[in-house]
C-alpha positions, 0 to 999 in steps of 0.5 A, a space after each residue: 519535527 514538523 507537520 503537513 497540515 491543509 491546505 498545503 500542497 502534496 505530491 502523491 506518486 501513482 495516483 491511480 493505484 487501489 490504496 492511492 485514490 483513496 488517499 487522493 480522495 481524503 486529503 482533497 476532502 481535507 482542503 489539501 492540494 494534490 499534484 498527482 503522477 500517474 503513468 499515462 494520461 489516459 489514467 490521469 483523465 479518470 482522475 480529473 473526471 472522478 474528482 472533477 469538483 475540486 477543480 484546480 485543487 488537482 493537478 495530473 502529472 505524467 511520469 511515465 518511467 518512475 525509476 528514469 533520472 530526474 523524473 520527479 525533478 519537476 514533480 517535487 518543486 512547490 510541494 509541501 509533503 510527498 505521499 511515495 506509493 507508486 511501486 511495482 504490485 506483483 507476485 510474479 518475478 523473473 531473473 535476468 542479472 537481477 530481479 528486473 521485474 519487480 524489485 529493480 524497478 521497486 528500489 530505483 523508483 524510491 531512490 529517484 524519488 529521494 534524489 529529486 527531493 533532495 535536489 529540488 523539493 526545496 519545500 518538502 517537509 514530510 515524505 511518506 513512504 508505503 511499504 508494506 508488511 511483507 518488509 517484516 516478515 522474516 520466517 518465525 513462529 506461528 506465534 511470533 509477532 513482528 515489530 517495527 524492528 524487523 526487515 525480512 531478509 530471509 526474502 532479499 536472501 532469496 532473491 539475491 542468492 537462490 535467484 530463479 529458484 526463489 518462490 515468485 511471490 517472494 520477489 515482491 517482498 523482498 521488493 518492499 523491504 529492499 526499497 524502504 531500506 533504500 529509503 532509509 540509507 538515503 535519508 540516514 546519509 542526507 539527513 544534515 542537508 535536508 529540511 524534511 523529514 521521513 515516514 514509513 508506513 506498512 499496510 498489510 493485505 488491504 481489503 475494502 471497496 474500489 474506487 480506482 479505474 479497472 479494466 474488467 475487460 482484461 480480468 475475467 469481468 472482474 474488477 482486479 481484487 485481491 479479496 474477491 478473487 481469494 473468496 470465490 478459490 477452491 481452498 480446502 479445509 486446512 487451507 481454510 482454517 490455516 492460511 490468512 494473514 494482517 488485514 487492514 481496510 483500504 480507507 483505514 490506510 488512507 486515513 493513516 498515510 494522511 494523519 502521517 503527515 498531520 502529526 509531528 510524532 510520526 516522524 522518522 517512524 516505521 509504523 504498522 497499521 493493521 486491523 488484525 489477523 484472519 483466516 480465509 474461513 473467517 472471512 467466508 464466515 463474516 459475509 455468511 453473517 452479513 445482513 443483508 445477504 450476499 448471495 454467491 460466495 463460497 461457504 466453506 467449512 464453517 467450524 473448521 479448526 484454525 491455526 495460529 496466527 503471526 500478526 503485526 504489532 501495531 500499538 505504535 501507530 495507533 497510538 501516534 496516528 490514533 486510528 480506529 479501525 472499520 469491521 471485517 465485515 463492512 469492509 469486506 461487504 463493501 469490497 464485494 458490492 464495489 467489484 459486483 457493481 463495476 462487473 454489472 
């Protein structure tokens, strides 16, 4: 077992993402090196601009197509760790032969990826994959609690077997779980040639301030959230007090993917970091309570009844990545006040 500690070089797969700024910005704050790969250039200049006072300490790499052959080849020489969070976000699916819109796509990155470590990343010690809950969550109970022994293949059933008759979300997550398992069955089958070592890590829906690039012009003038767009939804009081899930605040995430690399007991692990289980009430009722006020969201049904929840066992990763977990209430506080300053 090994650890990643600054001011070693890290390679960070899609660099601009909501999650990956983020942990861009904290391992730049760390003393670390970040080559980071991004799509386009023109997503690549933000970054350079935004981080513009570590100078040289940021490098921008242009990989245009993730899932291509050897499109890491370049990316993984000289690196010491790779942070893997590029990925396909979506919950829309189509099916043509195979889920070609997001699982495809998913899968083929990961492994390319591994591939070109394998091949070139004579220095890579760590890879961090970022997969996600939704890799877990085969149907249960309401009162069942995942672990890191779960894979949901109830999704990758539907998927593969049912095809267009699969709920569109379900795509995305069968997307998760197919691509960690790829990740898996790749370092399972090299692991006696290979000198680094694999980590997964598995958020669940992730809340907090942006600090990304958004194009407000192409979403309504809001900035893409997933927490504001679900806070100012029509629900009603059933939905209110029974629909939710895991939630974790984004620089919480951030903070667990670079303690992976900092502490050699997470190793070969699949840990899952969450901050708990919420209802979209409870959320209405938090920024109720927040001082100073925040005008403009939806109240609800305050008191409405609630369900029972199904949430993530993260016992683990606390305890190897020791994390300590920011309020419902200042995350959420600050992901509105981001959307509403990047709106005005």
């Amino acid at each position: 077992m090994t650890v990643v500690n600054a001011p070693s070089k890290v390679l960070l797969t899609g660099a601009n993402g909501f999650i990956a700024v983020w942990i861009l910005r904290y391992l730049l704050e760390a003393g670390y090196s970040v080559r980071g790969t991004v799509r386009s250039a023109s997503k690549g200049d933000y970054l350079k601009r935004k981080f513009a006072q570590y100078g040289d300490k940021l490098e921008i790499e242009e990989v245009a197509d993730i899932t291509a052959p050897g499109a890491f080849d370049k990316s993984v020489v000289g690196v010491d760790a790779v942070l893997h969070t590029a990925s396909p976000v979506t919950f829309t699916g189509t099916y043509d032969g195979e889920p070609q819109a997001v699982v495809v796509p998913a899968i083929e990155a990961t492994k390319t990826l591994l591939e070109s470590v394998l091949k070139h990343g004579t220095s890579v010690k760590r890879v961090i994959v970022t997969s996600s809950v939704v890799a877990l969550m085969q149907p249960h109970g309401n009162s069942y609690t995942y672990t890191d022994k779960d894979w949901n293949e109830y999704a990758i059933d539907e998927v593969t077997k049912n095809k267009e008759g699969a709920p569109a979300y379900l795509f995305y997550f069968a997307a998760k779980a197919l691509a960690e398992k790829e990740a898996w069955l790749f370092y399972g089958l090299h692991k006696r040639e290979i000198k680094w070592d694999l980590t997964t890590i598995l958020p669940p829906y992730v809340f907090g301030p942006l600090i990304h690039e958004t194009d407000v012009a192409q979403t309504n003038g809001k900035p893409q959230s997933f927490l504001y767009g679900n806070l100012m939804q029509e629900r009603d009081a059933k939905a209110l007090g029974n629909e939710g899930g895991a939630w974790i605040d984004v620089r919480d995430t951030a903070t667990g993917h670079v303690r992976a690399l900092q502490v050699a007991e997470a190793s070969e692990e699949r840990l899952i970091i969450s901050a708990g289980t919420f209802f979209w009430q409870d959320v209405l009722d938090t920024v109720a309570s927040v001082e100073p006020k925040i005008e403009g969201i939806p109240r609800g049904v305050p008191g409405v009844e609630r369900g029972s929840a199904s949430g993530p066992d993260s016992s683990k990763a606390n305890r190897i990545l020791g994390l300590k977990y920011i309020s419902l209430a200042e995350s959420v506080a600050d992901a509105i006040k981001t959307v509403r300053e990047l709106s005005a």
